[in-house]
MIVO-401232 format. One record per residue: x, y, z of N, C-alpha, C in turn. Coordinates in pm, whole numbers, plus 50000, padded with zeros to 5 digits. Layout:
BEGIN
XYZXYZXYZ;...
! end
This chain:
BEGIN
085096403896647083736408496661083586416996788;084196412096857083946420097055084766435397003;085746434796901086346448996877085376457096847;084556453096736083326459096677082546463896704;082486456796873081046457296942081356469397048;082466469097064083736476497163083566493897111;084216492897003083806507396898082406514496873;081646503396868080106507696849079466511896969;080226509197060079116513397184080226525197234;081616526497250081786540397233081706552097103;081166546396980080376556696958079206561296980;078506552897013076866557197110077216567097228;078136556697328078446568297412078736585597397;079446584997284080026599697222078686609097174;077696600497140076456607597096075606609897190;074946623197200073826623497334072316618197247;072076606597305071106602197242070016599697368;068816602797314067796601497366067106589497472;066956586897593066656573397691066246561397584;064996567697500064596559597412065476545297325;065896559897285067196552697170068076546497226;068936550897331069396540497397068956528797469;067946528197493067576513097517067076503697426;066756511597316066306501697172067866498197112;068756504697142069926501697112070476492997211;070466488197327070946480897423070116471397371;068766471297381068046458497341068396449097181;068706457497110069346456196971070566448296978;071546452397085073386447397107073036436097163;071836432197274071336421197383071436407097234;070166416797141069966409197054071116399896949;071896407996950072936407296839074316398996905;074356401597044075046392397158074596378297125;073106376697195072936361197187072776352497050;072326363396917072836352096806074386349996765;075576357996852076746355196809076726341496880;076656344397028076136330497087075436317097071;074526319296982074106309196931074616299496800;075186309096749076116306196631077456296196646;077976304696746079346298296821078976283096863;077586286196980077356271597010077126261596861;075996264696757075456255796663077126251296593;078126259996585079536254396541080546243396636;080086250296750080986242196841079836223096854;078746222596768077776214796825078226206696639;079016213796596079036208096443078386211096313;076886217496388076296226396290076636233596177;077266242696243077786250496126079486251896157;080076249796036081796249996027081856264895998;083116267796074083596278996063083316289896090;084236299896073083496314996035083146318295908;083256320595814082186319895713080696313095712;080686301595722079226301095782078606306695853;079226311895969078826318496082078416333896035;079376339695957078996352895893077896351295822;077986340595727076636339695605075556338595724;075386332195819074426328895897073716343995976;074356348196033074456361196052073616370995955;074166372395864073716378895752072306375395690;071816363095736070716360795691069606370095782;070326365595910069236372796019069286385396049;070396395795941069986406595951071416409896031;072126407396057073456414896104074286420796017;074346431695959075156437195885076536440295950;077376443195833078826442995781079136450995967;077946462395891078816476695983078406471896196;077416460696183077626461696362078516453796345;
! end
């Protein structure tokens, strides 16, 4: 996932994008950071097994394939 996250933000970099957009996009990655985080913890807490859960979980709240 950190590869993913790794690639995606040097392609932002590569794009001249607007102050705007880049901070709705930082606020977006902030976002998308702490539910990996939260996920990890609810697994490491027993909650949820695995990675597949963790993806389905994900996916509910809107994290797609491509971040």
């Amino acid at each position: 996932m950190d590869k993913n996250i790794t690639e995606a933000e040097e392609k932002l970099s590569a794009l001249n994008l607007d102050k705007e957009l880049k901070k709705a996009c930082g606020v977006r990655e902030k976002e998308i950071n702490d539910e990996i985080t939260r996920m990890r913890g609810a697994r490491d807490e027993g909650k949820i097994e695995g990675k597949r859960e963790i993806i389905e979980a994900m996916r509910k709240n809107g994290i797609t394939d491509e971040i």
